[in-house]
Backbone bond lengths (Angstrom), bond angles and torsions (degrees), N, CA, C in turn:
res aa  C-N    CA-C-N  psi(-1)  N-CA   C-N-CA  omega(-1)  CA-C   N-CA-C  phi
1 X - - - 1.461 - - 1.534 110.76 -
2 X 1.474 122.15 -35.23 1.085 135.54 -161.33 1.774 103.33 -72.24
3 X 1.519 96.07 -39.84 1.652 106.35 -158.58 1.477 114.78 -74.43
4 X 1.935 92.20 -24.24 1.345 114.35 -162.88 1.834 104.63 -74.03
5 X 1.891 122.00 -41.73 0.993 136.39 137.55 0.971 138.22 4.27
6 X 1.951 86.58 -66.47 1.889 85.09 -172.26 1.714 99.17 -80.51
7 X 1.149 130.33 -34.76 1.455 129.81 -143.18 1.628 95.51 -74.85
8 X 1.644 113.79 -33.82 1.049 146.31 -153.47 2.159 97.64 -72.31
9 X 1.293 87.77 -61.67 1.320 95.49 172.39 1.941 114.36 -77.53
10 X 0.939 126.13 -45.37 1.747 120.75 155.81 1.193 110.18 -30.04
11 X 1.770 127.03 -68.43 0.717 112.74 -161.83 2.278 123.53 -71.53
12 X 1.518 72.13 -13.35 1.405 74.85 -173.04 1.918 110.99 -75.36
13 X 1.052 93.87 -26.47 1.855 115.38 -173.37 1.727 89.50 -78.23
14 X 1.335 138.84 -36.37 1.168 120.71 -168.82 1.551 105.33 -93.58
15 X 1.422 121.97 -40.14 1.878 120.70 158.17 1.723 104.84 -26.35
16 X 1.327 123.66 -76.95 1.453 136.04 -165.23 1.554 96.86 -51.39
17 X 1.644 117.97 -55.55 1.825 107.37 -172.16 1.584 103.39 -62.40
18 X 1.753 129.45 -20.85 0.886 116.43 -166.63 1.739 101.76 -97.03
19 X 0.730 125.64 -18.03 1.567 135.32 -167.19 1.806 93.82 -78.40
20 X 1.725 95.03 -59.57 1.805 84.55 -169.39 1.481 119.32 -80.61
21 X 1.537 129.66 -2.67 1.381 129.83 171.16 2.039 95.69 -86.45
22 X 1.171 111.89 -27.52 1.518 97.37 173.88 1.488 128.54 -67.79
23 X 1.537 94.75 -26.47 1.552 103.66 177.90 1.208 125.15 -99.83
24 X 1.678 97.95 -10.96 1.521 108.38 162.68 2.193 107.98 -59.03
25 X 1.425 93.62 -53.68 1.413 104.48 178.91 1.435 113.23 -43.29
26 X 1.416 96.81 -56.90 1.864 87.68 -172.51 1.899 112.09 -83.81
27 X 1.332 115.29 -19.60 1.424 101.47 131.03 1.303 128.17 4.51
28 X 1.199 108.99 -117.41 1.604 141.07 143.42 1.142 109.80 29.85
29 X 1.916 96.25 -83.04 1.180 108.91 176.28 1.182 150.98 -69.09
30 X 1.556 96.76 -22.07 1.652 118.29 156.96 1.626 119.13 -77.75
31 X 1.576 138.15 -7.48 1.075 140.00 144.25 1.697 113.07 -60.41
32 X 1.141 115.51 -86.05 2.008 108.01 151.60 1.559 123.54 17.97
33 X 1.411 89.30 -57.50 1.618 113.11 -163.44 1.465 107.62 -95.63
34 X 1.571 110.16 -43.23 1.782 91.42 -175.72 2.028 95.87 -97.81
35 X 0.924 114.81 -1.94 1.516 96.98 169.19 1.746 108.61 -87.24
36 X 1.301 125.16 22.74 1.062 128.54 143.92 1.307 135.82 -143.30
37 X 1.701 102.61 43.46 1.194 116.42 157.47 1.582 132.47 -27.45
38 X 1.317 109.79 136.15 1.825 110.41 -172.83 1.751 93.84 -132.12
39 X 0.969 90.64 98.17 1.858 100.15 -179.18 1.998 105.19 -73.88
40 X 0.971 110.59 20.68 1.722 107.67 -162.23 2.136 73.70 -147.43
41 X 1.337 134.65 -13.49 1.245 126.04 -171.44 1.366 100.37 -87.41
42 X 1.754 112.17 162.13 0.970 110.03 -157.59 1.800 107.77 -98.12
43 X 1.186 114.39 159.09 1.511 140.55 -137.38 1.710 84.79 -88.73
44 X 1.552 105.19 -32.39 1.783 101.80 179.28 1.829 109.90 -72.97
45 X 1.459 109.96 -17.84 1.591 100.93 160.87 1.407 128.73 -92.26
46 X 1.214 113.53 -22.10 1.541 123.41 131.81 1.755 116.89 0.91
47 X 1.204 71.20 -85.56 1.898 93.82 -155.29 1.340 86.79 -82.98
48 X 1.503 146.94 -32.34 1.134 127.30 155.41 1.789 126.55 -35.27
49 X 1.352 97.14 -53.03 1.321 96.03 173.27 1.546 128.88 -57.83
50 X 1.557 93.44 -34.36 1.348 95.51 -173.77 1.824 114.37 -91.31
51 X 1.520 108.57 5.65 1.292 121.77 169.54 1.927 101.56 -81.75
52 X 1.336 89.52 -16.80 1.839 80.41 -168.66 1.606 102.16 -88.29
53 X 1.396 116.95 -50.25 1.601 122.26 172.48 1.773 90.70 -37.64
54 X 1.028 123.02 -63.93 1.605 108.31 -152.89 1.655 116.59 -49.51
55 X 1.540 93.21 -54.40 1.439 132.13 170.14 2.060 109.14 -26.66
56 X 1.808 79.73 -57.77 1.490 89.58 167.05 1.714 137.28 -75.75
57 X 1.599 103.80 -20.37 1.230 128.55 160.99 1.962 110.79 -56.85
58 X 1.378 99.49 -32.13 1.665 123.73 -156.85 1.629 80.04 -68.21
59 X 1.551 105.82 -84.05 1.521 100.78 -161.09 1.385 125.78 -90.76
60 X 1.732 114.01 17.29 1.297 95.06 144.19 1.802 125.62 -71.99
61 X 1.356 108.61 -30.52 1.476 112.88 176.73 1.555 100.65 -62.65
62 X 1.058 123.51 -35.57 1.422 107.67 -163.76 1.765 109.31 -73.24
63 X 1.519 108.89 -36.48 2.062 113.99 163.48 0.906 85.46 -53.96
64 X 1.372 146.53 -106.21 0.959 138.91 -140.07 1.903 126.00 -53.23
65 X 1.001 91.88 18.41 1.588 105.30 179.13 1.642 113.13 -121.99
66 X 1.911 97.21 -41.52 1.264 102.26 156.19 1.300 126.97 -55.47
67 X 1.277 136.00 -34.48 1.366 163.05 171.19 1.564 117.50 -36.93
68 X 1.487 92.53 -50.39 1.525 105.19 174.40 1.535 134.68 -77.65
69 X 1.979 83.00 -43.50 1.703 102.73 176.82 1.508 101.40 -64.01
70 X 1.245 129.35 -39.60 1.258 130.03 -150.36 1.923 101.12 -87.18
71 X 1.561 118.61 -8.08 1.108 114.49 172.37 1.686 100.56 -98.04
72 X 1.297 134.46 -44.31 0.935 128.30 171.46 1.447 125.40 -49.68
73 X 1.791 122.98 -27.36 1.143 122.44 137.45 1.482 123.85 -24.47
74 X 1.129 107.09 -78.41 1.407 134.82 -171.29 1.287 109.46 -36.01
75 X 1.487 101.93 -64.81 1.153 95.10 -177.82 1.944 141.72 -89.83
76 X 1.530 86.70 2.48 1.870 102.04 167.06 1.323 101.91 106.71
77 X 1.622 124.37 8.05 1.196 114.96 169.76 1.281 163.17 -78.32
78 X 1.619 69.82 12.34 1.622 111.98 -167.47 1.745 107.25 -140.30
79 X 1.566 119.31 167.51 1.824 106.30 167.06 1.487 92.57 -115.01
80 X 1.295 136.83 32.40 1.485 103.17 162.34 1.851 74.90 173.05
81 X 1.707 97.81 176.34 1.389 132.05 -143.56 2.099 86.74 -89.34
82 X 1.449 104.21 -48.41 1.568 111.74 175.48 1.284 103.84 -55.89
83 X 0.858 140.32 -50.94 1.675 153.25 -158.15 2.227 88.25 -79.72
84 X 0.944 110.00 -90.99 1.230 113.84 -176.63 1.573 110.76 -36.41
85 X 1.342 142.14 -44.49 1.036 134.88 121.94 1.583 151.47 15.95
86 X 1.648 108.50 -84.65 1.138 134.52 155.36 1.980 97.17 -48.07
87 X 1.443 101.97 -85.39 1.723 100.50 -163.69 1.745 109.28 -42.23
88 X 1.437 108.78 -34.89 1.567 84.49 -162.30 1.973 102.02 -84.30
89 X 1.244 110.05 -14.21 1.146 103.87 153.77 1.535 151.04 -53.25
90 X 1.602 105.06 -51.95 1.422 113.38 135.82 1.400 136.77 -40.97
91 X 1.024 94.57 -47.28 1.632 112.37 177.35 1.410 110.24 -47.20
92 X 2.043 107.74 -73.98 1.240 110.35 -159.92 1.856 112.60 -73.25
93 X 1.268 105.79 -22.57 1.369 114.49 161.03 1.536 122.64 -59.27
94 X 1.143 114.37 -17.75 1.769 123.00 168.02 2.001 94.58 79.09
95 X 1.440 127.80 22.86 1.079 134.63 161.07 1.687 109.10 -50.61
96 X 1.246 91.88 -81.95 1.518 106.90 177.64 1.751 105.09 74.93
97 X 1.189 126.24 58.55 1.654 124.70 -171.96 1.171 89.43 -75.56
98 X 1.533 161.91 10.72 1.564 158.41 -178.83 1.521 121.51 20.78
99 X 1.762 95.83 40.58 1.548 97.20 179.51 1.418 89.86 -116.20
100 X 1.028 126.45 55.46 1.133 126.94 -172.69 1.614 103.66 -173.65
101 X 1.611 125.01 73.39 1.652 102.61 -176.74 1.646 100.17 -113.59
102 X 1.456 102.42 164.81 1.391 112.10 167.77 1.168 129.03 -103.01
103 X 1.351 122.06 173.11 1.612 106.87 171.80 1.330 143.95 -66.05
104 X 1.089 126.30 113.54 1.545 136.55 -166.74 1.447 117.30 -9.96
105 X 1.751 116.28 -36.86 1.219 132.21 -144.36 1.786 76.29 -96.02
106 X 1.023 137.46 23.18 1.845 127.99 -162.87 1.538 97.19 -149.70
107 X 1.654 116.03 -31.73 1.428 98.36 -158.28 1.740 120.78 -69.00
108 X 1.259 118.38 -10.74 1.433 119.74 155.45 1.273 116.04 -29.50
109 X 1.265 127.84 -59.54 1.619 153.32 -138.06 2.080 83.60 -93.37
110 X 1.293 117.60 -73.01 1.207 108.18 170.12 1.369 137.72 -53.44
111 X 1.713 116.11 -13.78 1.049 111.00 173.16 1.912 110.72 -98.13
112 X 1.565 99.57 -8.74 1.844 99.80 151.81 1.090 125.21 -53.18
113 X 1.447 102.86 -53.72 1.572 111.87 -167.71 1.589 98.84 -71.43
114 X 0.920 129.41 -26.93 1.504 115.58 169.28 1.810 124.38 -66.89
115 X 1.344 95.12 -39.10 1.935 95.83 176.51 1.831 87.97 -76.80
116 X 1.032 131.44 -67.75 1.185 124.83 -172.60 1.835 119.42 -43.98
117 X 1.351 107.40 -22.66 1.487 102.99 166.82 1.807 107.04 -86.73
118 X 0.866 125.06 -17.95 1.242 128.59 -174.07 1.546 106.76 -68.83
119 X 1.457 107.96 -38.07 1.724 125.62 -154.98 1.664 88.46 -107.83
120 X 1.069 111.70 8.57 1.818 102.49 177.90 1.826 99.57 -123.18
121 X 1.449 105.95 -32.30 1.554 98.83 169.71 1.648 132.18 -94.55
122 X 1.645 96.75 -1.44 1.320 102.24 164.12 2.243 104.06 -82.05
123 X 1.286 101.50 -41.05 1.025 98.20 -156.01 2.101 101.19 -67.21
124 X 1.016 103.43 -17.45 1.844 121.62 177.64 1.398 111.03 -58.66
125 X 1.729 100.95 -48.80 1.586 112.31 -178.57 1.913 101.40 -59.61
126 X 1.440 91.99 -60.50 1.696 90.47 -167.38 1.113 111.14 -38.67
127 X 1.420 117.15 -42.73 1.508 113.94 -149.81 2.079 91.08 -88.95
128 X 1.072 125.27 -47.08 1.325 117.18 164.38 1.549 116.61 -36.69
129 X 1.378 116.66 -39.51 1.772 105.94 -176.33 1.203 94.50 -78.97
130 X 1.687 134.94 -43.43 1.262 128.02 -172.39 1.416 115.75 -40.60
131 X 1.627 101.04 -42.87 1.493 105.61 -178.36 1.297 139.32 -70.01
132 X 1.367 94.85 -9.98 1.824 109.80 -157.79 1.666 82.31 -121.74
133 X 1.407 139.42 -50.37 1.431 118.98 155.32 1.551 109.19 -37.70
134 X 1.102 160.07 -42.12 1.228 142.97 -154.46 1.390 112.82 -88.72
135 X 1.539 106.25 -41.11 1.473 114.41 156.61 1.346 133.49 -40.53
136 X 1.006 112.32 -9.99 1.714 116.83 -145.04 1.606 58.90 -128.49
137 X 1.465 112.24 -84.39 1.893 93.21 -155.36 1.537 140.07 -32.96
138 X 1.713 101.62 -36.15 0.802 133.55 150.00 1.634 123.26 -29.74
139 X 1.023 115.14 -31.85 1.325 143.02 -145.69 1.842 94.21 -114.26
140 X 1.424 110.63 -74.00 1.403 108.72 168.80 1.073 141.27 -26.05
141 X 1.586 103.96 -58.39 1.682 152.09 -168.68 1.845 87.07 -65.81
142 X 0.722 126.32 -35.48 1.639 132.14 -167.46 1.822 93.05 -85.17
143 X 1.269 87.85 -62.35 1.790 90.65 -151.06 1.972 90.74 -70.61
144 X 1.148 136.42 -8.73 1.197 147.12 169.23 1.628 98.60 -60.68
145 X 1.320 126.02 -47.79 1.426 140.36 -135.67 1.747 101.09 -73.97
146 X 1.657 118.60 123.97 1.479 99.57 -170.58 1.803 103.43 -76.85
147 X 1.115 110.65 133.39 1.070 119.04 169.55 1.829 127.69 -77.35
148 X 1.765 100.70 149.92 1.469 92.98 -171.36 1.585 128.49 -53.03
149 X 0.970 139.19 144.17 1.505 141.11 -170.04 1.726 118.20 78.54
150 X 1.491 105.99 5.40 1.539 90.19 179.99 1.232 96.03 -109.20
């Protein structure tokens, strides 16, 4: 119970350092991007951009999925890398299809990774609307703007 705890809480403390330096990153990169907004640019680099935030949304969930499978490896809770895989995928997605269980002495640790996937894909969405609201304001704030000669 004890062991299950600690791994349980690690893993959950290393999801969050990895979740908020990822979104710090695409941050970043979405400042980059709207401090050189082109309100006359085209709408296909737009959605390019905002194909890349997702993209980037994509494989931080997926470390952090690796993260899990790769302890459930570790620790025998699984027989192979597909299997460890599959569950922590289900898992951190809050799926849970239960054709796939582990050993009792672990399911703590899987039922982290489930509140902790919950609290990493709510927190993905926010920050995705944040982003695509800003775009758009961005967007307003322009077409608001009095233009020369009127």
């Amino acid at each position: 119970m004890m062991n299950a705890l600690l791994v349980s809480a690690g893993l959950a403390v290393w999801t969050v350092m990895v979740h908020m330096v990822g979104l710090g990153s695409l941050l970043a990169l979405a400042r980059l991007r709207t401090s050189r907004i082109d309100p006359h640019g085209s709408v296909l680099r737009q959605a390019l951009f905002i194909l890349i935030i997702v993209l980037g949304l994509f494989v931080l969930h997926a470390v952090e999925i690796w993260s899990f499978a790769m302890i459930y490896l570790a620790l025998g809770a699984v027989t192979g890398l597909e299997e460890a895989l599959y569950f922590s995928t289900s898992t951190f997605t809050t799926l849970g299809y239960g054709d796939v269980i582990i050993d009792s002495e672990w399911r703590l640790v899987s039922a982290m990774e489930g509140f902790t996937g919950f609290l990493m894909i709510g927190w993905s969405t926010a920050f995705l609307v944040s982003i695509v609201g800003r775009l758009r304001a961005l967007e307003a704030d322009w077409l608001d703007r009095p233009r020369d000669g009127d």
